[in-house]
C-alpha positions in Angstrom: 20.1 22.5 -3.8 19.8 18.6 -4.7 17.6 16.8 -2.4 18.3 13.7 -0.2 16.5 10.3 -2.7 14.4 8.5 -0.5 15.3 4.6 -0.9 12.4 2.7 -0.6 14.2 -0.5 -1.3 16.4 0.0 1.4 13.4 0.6 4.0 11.7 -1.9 2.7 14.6 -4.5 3.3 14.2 -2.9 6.7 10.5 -3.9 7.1 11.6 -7.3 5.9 14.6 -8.1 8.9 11.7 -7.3 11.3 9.2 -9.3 9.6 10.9 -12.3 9.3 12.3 -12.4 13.0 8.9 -12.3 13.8 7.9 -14.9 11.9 10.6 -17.1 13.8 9.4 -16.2 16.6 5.8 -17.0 15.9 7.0 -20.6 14.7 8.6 -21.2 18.0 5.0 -20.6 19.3 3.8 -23.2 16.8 2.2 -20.8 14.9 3.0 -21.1 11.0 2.5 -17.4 9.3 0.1 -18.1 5.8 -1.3 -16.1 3.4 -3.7 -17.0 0.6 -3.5 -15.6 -2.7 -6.6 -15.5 -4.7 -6.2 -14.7 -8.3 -9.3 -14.4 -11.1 -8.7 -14.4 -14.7 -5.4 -14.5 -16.5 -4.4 -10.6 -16.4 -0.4 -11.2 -16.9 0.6 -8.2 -15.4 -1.9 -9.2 -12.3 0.0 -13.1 -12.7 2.9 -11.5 -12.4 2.1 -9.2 -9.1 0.6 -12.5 -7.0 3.9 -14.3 -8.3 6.1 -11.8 -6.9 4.4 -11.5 -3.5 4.6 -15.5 -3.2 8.2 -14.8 -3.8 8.5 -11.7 -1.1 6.6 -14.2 1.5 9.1 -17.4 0.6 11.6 -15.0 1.2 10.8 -14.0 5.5 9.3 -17.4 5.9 5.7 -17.0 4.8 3.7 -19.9 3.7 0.9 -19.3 0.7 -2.2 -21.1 -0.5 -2.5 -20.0 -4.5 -5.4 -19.7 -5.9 -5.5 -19.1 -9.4 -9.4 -19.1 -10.8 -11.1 -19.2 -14.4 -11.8 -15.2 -15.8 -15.4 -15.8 -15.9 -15.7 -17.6 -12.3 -19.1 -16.3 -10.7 -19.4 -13.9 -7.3 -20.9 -16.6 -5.8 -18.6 -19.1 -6.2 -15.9 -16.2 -5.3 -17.6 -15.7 -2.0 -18.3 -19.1 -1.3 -14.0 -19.5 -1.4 -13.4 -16.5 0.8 -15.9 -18.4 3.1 -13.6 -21.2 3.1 -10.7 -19.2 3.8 -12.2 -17.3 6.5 -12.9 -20.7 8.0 -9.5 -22.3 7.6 -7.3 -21.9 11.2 -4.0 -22.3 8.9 -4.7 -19.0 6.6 -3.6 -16.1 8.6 -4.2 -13.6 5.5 -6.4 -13.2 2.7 -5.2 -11.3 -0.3 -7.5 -10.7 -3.7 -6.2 -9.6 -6.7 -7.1 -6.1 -7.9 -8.7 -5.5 -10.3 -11.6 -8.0 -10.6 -13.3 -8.7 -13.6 -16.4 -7.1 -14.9 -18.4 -9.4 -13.0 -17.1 -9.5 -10.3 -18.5 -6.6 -7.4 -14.9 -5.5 -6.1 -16.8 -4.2 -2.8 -18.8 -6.7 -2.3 -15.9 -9.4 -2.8 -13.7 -7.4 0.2 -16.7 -6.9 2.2 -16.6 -11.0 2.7 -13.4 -10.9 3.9 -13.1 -11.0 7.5 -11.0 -8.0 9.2 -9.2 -10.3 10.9 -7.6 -11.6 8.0 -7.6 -8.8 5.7 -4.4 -8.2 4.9 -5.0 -5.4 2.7 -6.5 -4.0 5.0 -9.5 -2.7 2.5 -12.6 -4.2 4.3 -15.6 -1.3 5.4 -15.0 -2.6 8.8 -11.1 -2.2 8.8 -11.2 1.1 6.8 -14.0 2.6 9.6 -11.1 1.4 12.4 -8.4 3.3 10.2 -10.6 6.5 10.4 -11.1 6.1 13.8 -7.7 5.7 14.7 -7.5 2.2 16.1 -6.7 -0.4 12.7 -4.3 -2.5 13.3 -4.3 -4.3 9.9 -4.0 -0.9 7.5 -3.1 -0.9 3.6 -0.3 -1.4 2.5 0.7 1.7 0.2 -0.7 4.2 2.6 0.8 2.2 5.3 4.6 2.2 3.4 4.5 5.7 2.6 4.3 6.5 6.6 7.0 3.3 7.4 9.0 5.8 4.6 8.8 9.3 6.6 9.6 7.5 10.1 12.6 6.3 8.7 13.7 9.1 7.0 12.7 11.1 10.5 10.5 13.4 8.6 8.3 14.6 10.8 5.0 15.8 9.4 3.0 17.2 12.8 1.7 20.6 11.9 3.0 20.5 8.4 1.0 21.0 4.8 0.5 18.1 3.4 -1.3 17.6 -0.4 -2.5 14.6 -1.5 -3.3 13.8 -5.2 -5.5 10.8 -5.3 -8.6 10.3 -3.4 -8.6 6.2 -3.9 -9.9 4.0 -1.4 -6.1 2.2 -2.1 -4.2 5.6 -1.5 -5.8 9.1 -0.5 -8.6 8.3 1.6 -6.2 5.8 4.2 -3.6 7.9 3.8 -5.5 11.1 5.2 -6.3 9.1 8.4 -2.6 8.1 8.7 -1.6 11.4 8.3 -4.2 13.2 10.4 -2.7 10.7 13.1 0.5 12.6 12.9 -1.1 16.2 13.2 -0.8 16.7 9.8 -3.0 19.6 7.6 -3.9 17.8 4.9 -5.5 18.6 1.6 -6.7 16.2 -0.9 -6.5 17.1 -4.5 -8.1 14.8 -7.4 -9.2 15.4 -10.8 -11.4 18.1 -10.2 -9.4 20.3 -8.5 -9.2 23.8 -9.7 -5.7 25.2 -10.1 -3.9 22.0 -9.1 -0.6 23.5 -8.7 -1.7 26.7 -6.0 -2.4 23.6 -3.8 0.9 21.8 -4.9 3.0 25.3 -4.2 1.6 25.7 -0.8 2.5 22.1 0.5 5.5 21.0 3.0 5.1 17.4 1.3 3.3 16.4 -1.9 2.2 13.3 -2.5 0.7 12.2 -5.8 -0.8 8.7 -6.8 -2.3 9.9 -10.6 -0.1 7.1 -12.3 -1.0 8.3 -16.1 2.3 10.8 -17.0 0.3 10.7 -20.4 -2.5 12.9 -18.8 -0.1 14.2 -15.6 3.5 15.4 -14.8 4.3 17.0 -11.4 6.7 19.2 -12.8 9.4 21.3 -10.6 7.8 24.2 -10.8 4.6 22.4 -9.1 7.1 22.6 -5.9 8.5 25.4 -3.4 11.8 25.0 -2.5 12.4 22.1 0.5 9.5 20.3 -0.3 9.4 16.7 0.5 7.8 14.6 -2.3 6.7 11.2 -2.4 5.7 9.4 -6.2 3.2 6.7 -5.9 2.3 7.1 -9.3 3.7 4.2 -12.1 3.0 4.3 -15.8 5.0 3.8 -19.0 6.9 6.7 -20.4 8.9 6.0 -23.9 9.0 2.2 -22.7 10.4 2.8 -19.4 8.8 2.6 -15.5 8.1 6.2 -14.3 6.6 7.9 -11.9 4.0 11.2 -11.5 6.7 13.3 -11.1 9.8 14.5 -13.2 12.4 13.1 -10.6 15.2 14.7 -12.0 13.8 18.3 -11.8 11.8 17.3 -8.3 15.2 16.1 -6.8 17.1 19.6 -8.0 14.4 21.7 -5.6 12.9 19.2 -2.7 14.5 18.6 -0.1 13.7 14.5 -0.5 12.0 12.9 -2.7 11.7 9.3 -3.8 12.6 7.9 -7.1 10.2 5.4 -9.3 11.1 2.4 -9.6 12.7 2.2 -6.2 10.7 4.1 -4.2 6.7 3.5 -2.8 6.9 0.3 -4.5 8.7 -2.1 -2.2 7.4 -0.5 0.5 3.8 -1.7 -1.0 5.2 -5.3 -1.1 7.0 -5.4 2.3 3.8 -3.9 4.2 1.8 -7.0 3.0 4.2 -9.0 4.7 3.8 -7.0 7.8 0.5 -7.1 7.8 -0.1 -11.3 7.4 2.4 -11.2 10.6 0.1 -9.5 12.3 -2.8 -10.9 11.6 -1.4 -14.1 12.5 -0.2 -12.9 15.7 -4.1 -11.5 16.2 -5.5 -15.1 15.3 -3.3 -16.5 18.0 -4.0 -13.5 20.8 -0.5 -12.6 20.4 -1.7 -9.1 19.5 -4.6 -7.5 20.7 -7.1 -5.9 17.8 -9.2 -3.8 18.7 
């Protein structure tokens, strides 16, 4: 059999129509969607992933405050803009750039953020609502990886699901969101015993490892029909790939998604869901609770 590819790009142009008909309609309320951007340091690759989310908000009518900041900018000055942001009526969404640098505290950075605006949805207070079942503002990855089964109608209710990352980014949000759905879910990480027992068991397999140098979900990692979804990105012999071998996944499963192609632009659309809906919460258009 050769499995159906699941086109993120495609879904994620999807997410985008909606998104930027709301955004009209939010401007006909007077109400201007905005995220900030806040970068530290000079990381290009980092550069490069703030650019192209300024881009993705131009794009469904999004406005953006940058914020580009030294590499050896203090926490307390960090905290003391976040302050500012949280403060400012016309920011809708605050976004920090991951990773921070050495001295920076990454949780105690995202704690300041205030849920209402956290577009990443990554704050203790947001990620205690996810768990519970009522977060409105969720991350994004997790969050594009479920936008990705809807579409596709894959229904996971009562189905094995394995999970191999247990990241605050990925695996932990995305056993809530999955739990939500009646899911059985097992997380797997990088002390699991016998990885691929877990993996040969699963309806759908996830994986976020992103290091093919250290990791390859290989086809025979797979039963037959198995839905898997790559979150994983690395280089492999100067190209973008994925956790998986694609080309022996896509021969067995029954979908799959590609990398590049596939999670990715579902990461990037979500964000743009999310500063929607946090300016529709700031305006009590939605209801957050």
């Amino acid at each position: 059999m050769t499995g159906q590819k699941i086109d993120g790009v495609l879904v994620a142009n999807s997410v985008k129509d909606r998104t930027r008909a709301a955004v009209a309609e939010l401007k006909k309320e007077g109400i201007e969607p905005c995220l900030a951007t806040v970068l530290v340091g000079d990381d290009p690759a980092s550069a490069s992933y703030v650019s192209s989310k300024q881009r993705d908000c131009s794009e469904v009518g999004i406005a953006t405050k940058d914020h580009r900041l030294p590499k050896d900018f203090s926490q307390k000055e960090l905290e003391a803009l976040i302050g500012l942001l949280n403060d400012d009526s016309s920011v809708h969404g605050i976004l920090v750039q991951l990773p921070l640098p050495e001295q920076i505290d990454e949780f105690s950075t995202i704690s300041k953020i205030s849920p209402l605006k956290d577009v990443d949805g990554l704050t203790p207070y947001n990620m205690g609502l996810l768990a519970s079942g009522r977060a409105l503002l969720k991350p994004c990855t997790p969050s594009g990886i479920m936008e990705l089964l809807d579409f596709y109608k894959i229904d996971v209710s009562g189905k094995h699901v394995v999970i191999i990352n247990r990241s605050n980014l990925v695996g932990k949000p995305l056993y809530y969101l999955l739990l939500e759905k009646n899911a059985t879910v097992t997380t797997c990480h990088s002390k699991t015993r016998d990885l691929g027992s877990f993996c040969r068991t699963a309806d759908v397999v996830i994986t976020a490892v992103g290091n093919r140098a250290k990791f390859t979900l290989s086809g025979d990692m797979i039963k037959e029909g198995a839905i898997v979804i790559d979150v994983g990105t690395s280089r492999l012999e100067g190209r973008l790939a994925g956790d998986a071998d694609y080309e022996a996944i896509i021969k067995k499963a029954s979908y799959a998604t590609p990398v590049p192609g596939g999670v990715g632009p579902m990461t990037r659309a979500m964000l743009l869901k999310n500063t929607v809906t946090a300016a529709s919460i700031s305006k009590g258009i939605g209801k957050y609770s």
